[in-house]
C-alpha positions as CSV (number, residue, x, y, z in Angstrom):
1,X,110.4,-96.1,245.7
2,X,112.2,-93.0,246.2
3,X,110.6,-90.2,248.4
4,X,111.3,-86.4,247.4
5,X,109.4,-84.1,250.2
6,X,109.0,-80.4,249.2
7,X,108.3,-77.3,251.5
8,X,108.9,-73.4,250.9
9,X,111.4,-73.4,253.4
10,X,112.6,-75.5,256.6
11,X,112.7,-72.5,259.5
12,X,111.7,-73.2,262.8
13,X,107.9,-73.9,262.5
14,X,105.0,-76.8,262.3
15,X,106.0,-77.9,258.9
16,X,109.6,-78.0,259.1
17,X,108.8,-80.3,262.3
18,X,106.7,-82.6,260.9
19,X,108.4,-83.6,257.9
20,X,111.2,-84.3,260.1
21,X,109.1,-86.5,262.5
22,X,107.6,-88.0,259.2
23,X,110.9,-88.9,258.5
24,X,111.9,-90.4,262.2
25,X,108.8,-92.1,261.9
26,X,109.4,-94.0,258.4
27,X,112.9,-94.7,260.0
28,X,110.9,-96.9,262.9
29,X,109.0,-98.8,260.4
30,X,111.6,-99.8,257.9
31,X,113.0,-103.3,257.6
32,X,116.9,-102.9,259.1
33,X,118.2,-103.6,255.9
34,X,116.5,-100.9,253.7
35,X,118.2,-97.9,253.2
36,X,115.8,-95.5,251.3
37,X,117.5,-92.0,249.6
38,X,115.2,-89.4,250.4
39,X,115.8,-86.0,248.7
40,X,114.3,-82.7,251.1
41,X,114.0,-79.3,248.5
42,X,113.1,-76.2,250.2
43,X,113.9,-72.3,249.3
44,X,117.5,-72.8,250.9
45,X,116.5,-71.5,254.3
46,X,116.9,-74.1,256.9
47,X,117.4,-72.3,260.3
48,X,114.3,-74.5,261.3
49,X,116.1,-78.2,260.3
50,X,117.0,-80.7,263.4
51,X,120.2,-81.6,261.4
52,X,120.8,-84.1,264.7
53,X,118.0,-85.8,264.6
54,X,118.6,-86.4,260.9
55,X,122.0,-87.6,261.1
56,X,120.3,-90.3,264.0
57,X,118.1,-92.3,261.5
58,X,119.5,-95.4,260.4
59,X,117.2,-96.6,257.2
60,X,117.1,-93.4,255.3
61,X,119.9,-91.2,253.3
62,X,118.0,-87.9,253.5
63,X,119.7,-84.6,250.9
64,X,118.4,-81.2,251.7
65,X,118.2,-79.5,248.5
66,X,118.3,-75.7,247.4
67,X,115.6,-74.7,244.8
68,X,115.5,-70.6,245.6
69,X,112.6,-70.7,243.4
70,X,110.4,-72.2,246.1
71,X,110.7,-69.6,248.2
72,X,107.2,-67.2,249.0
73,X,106.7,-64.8,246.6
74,X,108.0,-61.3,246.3
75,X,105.7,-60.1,243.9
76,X,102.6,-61.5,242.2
77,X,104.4,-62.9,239.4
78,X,103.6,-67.2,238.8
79,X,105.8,-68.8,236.9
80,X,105.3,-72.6,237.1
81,X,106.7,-74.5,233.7
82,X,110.1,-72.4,235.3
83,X,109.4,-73.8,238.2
84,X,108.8,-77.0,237.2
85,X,111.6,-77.5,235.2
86,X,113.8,-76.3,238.3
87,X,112.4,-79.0,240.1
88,X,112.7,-81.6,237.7
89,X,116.6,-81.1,237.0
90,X,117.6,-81.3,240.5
91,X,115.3,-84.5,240.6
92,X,117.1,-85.8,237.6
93,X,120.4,-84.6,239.1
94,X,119.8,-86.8,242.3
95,X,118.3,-89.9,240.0
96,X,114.5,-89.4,241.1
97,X,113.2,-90.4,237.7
98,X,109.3,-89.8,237.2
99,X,108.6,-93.8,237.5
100,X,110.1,-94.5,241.0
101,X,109.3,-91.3,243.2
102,X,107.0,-89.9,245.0
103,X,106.9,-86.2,245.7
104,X,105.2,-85.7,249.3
105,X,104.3,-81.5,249.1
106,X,103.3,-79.8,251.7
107,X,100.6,-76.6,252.0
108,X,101.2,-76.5,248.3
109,X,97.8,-74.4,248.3
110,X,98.5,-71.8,250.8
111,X,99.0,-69.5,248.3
112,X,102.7,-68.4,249.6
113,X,103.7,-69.1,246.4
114,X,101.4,-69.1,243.4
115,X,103.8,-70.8,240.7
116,X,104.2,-74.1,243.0
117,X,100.1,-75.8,242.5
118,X,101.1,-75.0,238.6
119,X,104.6,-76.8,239.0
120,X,103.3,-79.9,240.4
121,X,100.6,-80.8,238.2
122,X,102.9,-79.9,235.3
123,X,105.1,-83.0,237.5
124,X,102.4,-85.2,237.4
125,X,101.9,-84.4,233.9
126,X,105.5,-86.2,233.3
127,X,104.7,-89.1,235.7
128,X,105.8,-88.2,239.2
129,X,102.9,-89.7,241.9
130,X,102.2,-86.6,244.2
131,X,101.3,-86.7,247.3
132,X,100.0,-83.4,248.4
133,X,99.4,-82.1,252.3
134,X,97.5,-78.9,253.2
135,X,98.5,-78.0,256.6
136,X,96.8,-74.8,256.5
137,X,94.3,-73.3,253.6
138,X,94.6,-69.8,252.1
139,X,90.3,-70.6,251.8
140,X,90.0,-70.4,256.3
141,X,90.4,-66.9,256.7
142,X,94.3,-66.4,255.3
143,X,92.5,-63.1,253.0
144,X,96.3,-61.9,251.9
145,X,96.9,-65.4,250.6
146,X,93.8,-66.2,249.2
147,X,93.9,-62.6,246.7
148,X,97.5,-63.5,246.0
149,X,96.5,-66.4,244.2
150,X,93.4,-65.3,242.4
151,X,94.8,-61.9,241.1
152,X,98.4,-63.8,240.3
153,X,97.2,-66.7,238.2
154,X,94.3,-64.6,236.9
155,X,91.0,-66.4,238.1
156,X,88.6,-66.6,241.2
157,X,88.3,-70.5,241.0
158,X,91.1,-72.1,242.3
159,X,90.0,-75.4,241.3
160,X,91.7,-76.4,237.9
161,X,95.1,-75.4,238.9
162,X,95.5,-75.8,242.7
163,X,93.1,-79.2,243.9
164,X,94.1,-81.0,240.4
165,X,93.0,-84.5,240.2
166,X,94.4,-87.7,238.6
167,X,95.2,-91.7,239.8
168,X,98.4,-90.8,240.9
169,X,97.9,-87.5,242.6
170,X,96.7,-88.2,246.2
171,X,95.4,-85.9,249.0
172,X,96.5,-86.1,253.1
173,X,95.3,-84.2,255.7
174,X,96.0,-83.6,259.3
175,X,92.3,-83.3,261.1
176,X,88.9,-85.2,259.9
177,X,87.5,-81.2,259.7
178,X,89.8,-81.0,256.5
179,X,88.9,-84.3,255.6
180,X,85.6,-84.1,255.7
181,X,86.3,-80.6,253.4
182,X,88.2,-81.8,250.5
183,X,85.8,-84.8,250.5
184,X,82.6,-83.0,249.9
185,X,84.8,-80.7,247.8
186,X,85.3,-84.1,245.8
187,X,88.6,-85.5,245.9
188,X,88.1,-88.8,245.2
189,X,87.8,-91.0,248.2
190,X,90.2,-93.9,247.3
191,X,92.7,-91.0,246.8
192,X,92.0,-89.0,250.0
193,X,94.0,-90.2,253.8
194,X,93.9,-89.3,257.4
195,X,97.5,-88.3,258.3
196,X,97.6,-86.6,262.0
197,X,100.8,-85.4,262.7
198,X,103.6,-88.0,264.7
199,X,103.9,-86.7,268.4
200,X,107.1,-88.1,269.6
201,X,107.8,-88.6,273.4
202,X,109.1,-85.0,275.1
203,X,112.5,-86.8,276.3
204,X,113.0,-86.9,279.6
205,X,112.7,-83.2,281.2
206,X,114.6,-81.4,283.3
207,X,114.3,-81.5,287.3
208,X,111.3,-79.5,288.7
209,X,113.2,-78.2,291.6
210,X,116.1,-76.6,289.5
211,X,113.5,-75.3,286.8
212,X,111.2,-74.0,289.6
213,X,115.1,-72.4,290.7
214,X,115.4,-70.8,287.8
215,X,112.1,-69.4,286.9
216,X,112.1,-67.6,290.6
217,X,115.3,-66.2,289.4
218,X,114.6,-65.1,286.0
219,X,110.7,-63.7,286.3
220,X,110.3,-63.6,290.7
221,X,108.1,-66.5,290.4
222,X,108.2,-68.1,293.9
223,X,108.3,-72.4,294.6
224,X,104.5,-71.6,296.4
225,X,103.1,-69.3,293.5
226,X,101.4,-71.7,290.5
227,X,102.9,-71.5,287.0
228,X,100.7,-72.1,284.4
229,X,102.2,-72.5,280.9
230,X,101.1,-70.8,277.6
231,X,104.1,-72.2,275.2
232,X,103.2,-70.6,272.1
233,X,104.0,-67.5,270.0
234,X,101.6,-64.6,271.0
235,X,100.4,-64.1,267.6
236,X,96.7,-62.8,267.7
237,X,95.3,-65.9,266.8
238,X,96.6,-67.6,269.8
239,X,94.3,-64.7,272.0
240,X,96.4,-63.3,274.2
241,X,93.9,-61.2,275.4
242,X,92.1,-64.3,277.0
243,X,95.0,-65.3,278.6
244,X,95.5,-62.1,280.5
245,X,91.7,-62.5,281.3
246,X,92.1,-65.8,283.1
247,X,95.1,-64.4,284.8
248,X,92.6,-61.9,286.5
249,X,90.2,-65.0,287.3
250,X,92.4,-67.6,288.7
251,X,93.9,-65.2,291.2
252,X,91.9,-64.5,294.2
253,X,93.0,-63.1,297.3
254,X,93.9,-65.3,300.4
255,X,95.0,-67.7,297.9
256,X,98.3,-68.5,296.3
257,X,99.5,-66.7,293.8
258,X,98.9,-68.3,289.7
259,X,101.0,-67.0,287.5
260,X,100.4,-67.3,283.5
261,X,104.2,-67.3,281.6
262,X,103.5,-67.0,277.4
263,X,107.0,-67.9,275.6
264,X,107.7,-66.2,273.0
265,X,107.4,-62.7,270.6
266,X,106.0,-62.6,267.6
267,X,108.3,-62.7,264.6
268,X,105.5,-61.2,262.5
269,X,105.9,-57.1,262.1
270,X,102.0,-57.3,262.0
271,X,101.5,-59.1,265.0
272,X,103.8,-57.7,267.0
273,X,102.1,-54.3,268.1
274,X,98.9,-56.3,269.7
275,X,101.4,-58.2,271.6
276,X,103.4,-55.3,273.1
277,X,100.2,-53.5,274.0
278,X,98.7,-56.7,275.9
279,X,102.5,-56.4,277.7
280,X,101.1,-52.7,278.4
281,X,97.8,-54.2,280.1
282,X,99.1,-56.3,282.1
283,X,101.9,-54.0,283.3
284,X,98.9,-51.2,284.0
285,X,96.6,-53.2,285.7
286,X,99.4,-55.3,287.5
287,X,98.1,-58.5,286.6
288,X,100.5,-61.7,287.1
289,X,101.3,-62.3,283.5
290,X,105.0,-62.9,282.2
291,X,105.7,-62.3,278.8
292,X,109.1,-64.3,276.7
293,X,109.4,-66.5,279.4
294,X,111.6,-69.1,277.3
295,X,113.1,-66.4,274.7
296,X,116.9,-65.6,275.6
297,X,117.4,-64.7,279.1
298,X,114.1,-66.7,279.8
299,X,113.8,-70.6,280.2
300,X,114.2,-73.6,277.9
301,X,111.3,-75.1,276.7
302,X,111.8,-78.6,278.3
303,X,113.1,-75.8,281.7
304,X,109.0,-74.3,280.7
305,X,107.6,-77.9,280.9
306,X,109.8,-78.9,284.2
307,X,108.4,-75.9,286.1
308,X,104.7,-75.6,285.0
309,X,101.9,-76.7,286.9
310,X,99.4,-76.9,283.9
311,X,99.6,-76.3,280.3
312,X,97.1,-73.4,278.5
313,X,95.8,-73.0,275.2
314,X,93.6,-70.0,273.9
315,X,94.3,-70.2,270.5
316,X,91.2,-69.8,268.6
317,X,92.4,-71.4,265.5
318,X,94.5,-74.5,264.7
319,X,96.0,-76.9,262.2
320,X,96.6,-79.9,264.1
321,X,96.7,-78.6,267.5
322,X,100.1,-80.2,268.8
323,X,99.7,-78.7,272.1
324,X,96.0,-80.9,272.8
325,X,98.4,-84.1,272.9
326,X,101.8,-82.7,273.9
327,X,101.2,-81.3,277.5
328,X,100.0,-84.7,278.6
329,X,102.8,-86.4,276.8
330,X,105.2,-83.8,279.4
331,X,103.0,-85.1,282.2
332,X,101.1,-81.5,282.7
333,X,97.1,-81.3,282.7
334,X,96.2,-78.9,279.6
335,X,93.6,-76.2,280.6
336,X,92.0,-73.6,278.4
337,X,90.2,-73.2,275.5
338,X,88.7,-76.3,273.6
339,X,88.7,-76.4,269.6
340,X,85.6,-78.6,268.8
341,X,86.3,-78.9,265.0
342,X,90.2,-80.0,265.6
343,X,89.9,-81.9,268.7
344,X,87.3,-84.0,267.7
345,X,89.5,-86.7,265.8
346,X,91.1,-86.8,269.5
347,X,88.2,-87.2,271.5
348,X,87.1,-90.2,269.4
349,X,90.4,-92.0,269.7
350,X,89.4,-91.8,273.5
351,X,91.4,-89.0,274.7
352,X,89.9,-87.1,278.1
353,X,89.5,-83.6,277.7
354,X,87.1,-82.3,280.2
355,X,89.2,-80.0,281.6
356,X,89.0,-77.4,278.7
357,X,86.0,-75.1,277.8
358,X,84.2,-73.6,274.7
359,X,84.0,-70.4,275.2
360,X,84.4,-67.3,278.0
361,X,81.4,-65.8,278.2
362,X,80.8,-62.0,279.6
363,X,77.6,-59.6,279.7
364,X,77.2,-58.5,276.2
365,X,76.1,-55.0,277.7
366,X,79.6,-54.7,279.1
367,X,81.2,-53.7,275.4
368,X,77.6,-53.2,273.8
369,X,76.7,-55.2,271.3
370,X,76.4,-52.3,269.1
371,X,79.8,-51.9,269.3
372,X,80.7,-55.2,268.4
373,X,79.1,-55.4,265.0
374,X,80.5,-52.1,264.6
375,X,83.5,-53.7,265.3
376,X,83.3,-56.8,262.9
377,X,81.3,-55.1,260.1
378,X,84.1,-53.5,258.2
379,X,86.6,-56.1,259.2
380,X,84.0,-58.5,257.5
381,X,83.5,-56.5,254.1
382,X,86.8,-56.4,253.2
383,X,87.6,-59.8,254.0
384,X,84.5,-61.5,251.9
385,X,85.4,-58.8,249.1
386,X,89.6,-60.5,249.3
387,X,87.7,-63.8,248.7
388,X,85.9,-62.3,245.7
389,X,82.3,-63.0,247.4
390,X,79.3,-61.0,248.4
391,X,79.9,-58.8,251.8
392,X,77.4,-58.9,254.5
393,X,75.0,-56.6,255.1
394,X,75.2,-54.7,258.5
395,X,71.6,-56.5,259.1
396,X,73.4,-59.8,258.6
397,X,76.3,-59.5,261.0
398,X,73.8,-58.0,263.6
399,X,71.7,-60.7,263.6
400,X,74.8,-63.3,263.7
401,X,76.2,-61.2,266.7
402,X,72.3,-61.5,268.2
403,X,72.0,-64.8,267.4
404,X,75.3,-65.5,269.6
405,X,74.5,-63.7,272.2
406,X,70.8,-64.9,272.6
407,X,71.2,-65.4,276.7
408,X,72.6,-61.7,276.8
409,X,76.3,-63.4,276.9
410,X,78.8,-63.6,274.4
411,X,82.2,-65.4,274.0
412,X,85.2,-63.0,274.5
413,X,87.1,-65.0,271.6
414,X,84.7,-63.4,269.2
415,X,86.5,-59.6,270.4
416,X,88.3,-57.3,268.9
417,X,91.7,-56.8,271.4
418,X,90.5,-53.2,272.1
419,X,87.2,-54.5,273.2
420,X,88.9,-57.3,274.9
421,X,90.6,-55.1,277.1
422,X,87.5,-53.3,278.0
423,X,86.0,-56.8,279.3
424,X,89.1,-57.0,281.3
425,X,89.4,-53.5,282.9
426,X,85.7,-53.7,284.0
427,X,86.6,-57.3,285.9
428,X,89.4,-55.7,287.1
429,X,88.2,-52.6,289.1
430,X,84.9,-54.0,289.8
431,X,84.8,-56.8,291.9
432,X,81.2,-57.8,291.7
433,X,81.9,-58.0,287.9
434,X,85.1,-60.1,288.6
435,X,82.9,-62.6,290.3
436,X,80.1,-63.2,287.8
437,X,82.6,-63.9,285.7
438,X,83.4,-66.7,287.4
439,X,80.0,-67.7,288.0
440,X,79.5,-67.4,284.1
441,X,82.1,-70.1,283.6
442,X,82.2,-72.3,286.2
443,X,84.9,-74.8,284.3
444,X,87.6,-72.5,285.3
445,X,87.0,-72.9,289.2
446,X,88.1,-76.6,288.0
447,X,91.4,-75.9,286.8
448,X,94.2,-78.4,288.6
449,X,91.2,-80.7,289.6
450,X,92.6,-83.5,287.1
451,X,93.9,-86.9,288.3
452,X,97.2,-88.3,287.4
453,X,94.9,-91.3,285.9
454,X,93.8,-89.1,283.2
455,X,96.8,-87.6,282.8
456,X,98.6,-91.3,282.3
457,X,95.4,-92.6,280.6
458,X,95.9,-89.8,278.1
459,X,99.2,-90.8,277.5
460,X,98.5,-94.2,276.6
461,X,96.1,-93.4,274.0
462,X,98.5,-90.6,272.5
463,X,101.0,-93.1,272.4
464,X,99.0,-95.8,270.5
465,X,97.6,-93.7,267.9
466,X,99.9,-91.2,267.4
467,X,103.7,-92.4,267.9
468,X,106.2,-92.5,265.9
469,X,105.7,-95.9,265.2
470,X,101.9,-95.6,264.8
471,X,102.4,-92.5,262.6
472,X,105.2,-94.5,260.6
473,X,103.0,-97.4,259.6
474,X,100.3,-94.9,258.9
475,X,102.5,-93.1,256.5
476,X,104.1,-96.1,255.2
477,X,100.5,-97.6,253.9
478,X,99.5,-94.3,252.2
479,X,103.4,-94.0,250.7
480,X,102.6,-97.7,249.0
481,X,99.1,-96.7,248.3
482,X,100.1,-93.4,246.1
483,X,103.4,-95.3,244.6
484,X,101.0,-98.3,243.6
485,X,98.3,-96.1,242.0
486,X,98.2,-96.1,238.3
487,X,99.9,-93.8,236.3
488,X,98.5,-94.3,232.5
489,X,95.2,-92.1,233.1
490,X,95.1,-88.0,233.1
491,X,94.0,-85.5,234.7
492,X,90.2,-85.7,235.8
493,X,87.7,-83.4,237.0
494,X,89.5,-81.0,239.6
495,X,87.5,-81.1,243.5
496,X,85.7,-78.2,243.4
497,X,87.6,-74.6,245.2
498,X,84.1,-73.2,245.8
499,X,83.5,-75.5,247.9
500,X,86.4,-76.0,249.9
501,X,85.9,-71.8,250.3
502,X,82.1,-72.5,251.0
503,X,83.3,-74.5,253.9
504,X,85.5,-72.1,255.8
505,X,84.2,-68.7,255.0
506,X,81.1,-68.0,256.6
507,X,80.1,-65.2,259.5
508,X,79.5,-67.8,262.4
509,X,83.3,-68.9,262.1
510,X,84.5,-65.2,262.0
511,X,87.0,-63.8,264.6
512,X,88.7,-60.5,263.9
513,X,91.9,-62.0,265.7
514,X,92.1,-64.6,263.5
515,X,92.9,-61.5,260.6
């Protein structure tokens, strides 16, 4: 078997990761005396690829590959069979014949590029086995992708042409949510496989004292003041807004000082504006939030990891949600908010995660809940009109909003950032407000009250279900399974798109930061 693994691009980002752990992780597994060739074909942008950590493996002869043709689209234009036969000479160029390789794609059905789910089934039509991994789906609120398909191949249903179906073509994805999705969308079962991401060990980090040094330096952040640690991207998705919140709630006076460090700028043009204006907050209202604390001039992230006292998430939207396992993997107790739908497969493999919460709740009548379906309503229309279904009626967004809100509190995640801020400028001058805040969500006045059992019992279970070696066997049996699958039938009856959009799109899931 010969393993070809094919991504738009391999810039710094989740994918380009994985498929490099993938590949550290087949390297564990394999006998010492296999050498397996493994061609990589991406757009030709590689900024992203750990060139070291490829040029360490000992059991696989990885080529990275230039198809330019893989890139995301400049204009809605599909063009698979030119595609297809791109990807077939440099295949044939490199001797990956049909019969002995496996093509492992990933978020082929993102809908960055719309000629790709039409150039891999015309590769499966000449006998390659594909394996095929959505990461993320254009169907769970990606509007911008989702139209770029439809309106570029020509058709609402996505089924026929992007969740194709035969023996040899194989599904994998990262969470049992997505699982569960594809299933009831009907892939076939003997064809679909749980395939969480590998989370190797963080290395050994640097020493607390020196990061601690350096932090104090760079951002004033004294050895007595607590640091806690929001290593992400402050895309709106990751809600920024919540963090700055929580930076208003953990501080009280008489106490020591808890400051909340986010890492790194948005790259996104879009994004970037909510970003500078939460910088604007926080600068107005002097709250103690630092903003690019591990871009240039800032710390490492290992430096991040040495000198934080917890890690936080916010983010109301994940793939895999690295960050549940890899804070307790750096030692650091992981505080924030909880993802239910991702963290689930995590919770049943035994890991603790007490320490996290649902939801921040506030007074609906702080905001009025007028204005928040004033607020989502238009957002709303246009977004079910992008996925070529029915919008919701005014009615029907109140009574979701009124249906959330039943007590008389609703969750600030579910905000706008302008009406976010308004939560947070009423806790911040009133402090009668600040404190039935606190009462509201009493799991915050719990942050840092986690043993270092958890944190080492968590560790243990991250490490026997999701090493490298764990996630190299795992990936080894559904290699063999794909590879062994018959070849001689054709295509069959696609898993149904409408479903796979029934399943993500609906008003109770809806966030306008998630837009």
């Amino acid at each position: 078997m010969q393993l070809a693994i094919l991504h738009y691009h391999l810039n710094p980002g989740g994918v380009t990761k994985v498929i490099a752990n993938h590949l550290s992780s087949l390297d564990a597994v394999l006998p010492d005396d296999a050498r397996w060739p493994v061609l990589v074909l991406c757009d030709g942008e590689m900024g992203g690829w750990p060139t070291e950590q490829i040029e360490r493996l000992q059991r696989l002869d990885v080529t990275v590959e230039a198809v330019p043709s893989l890139g995301y689209d400049a204009e809605p234009i599909a063009r698979p069979d030119a595609l297809a036969d791109e990807l077939q000479e440099v295949l044939t160029r490199h001797g990956f014949s049909a019969t002995a390789t496996l093509i492992h794609a990933h978020n082929h059905s993102l809908g960055k590029n719309a000629s790709l789910p039409g150039a891999l089934r015309r590769l499966a039509d000449e006998g390659y086995s594909l394996l095929l991994q959505p990461h993320d789906f254009a169907e769970d609120f990606r509007p911008a992708n989702y139209r770029h398909l439809t309106q570029t191949l020509g058709m609402d249903d996505l089924s026929a042409d992007v969740y194709f179906q035969a023996e040899y073509v194989h599904y994998a994805t990262l969470n049992g949510r997505d699982f569960n999705v594809l299933s009831n969308a009907g892939v076939s079962a003997e064809r679909l496989h749980f395939l969480p991401n590998p989370v190797p060990e963080m290395g050994e980090l640097p020493s607390r004292e020196e990061a601690r040094a350096k932090l104090e330096e760079r951002f004033g952040v004294s050895p007595e003041d607590r640091y806690v640690l929001y290593p992400v991207r402050g895309i709106r998705r990751k809600n920024v807004g919540e963090m700055v919140l929580l930076s208003l709630l953990q501080n009280s006076e008489g106490a020591p000082k808890t400051y909340f460090g986010l890492t790194l700028a948005p790259q996104n043009p879009v994004a970037l504006p909510y970003y500078e204006r939460w910088k604007e907050v926080v600068a107005e209202l002097e709250l103690p939030c630092l903003f690019n604390t591990g871009s240039e001039g800032g710390l490492s992230f290992h430096e991040n990891l040495a000198a934080a006292d917890c890690i936080l998430t916010t983010s109301v939207a994940e793939g895999f949600g690295m960050v549940f396992l890899e804070s307790w993997l750096a030692g650091r107790p992981l505080v924030g908010r909880n993802l239910p739908e991702i963290t689930a497969d995590f919770v049943e493999s035994g890991l603790n995660m007490d320490s996290l919460y649902e939801q921040v709740v506030f007074p609906i009548d702080w905001v009025g809940r007028e204005q928040v379906v004033d607020t989502l309503w238009p957002v709303c229309q246009e977004m079910f009109a992008d996925f070529h279904q029915p919008s919701p009626s005014q009615s029907e967004v109140e009574a979701v909003i009124t249906r959330l809100s039943a007590d008389g509190t609703i969750d600030v995640g579910i905000l706008s950032e302008p009406l976010q801020e308004r939560v947070i400028a009423t806790a911040a001058t009133h402090a009668v407000q600040r404190q039935q805040l606190r009462i509201l969500n009493p799991t915050l006045s719990h942050w840092g009250e986690i043993s270092s059992g958890t944190i080492k019992a968590n560790q243990e279970i991250i490490r026997q279900h999701y090493s490298t070696v764990a996630s190299g066997e795992r990936l080894m049996s559904i290699y063999e399974t794909v590879f062994g699958s018959r070849r001689d039938g054709g295509f069959e009856e696609p898993a149904r798109g409408s479903a796979i959009l029934d399943a993500f799109l609906s008003l109770e899931r809806f966030q306008v930061i998630r837009t």
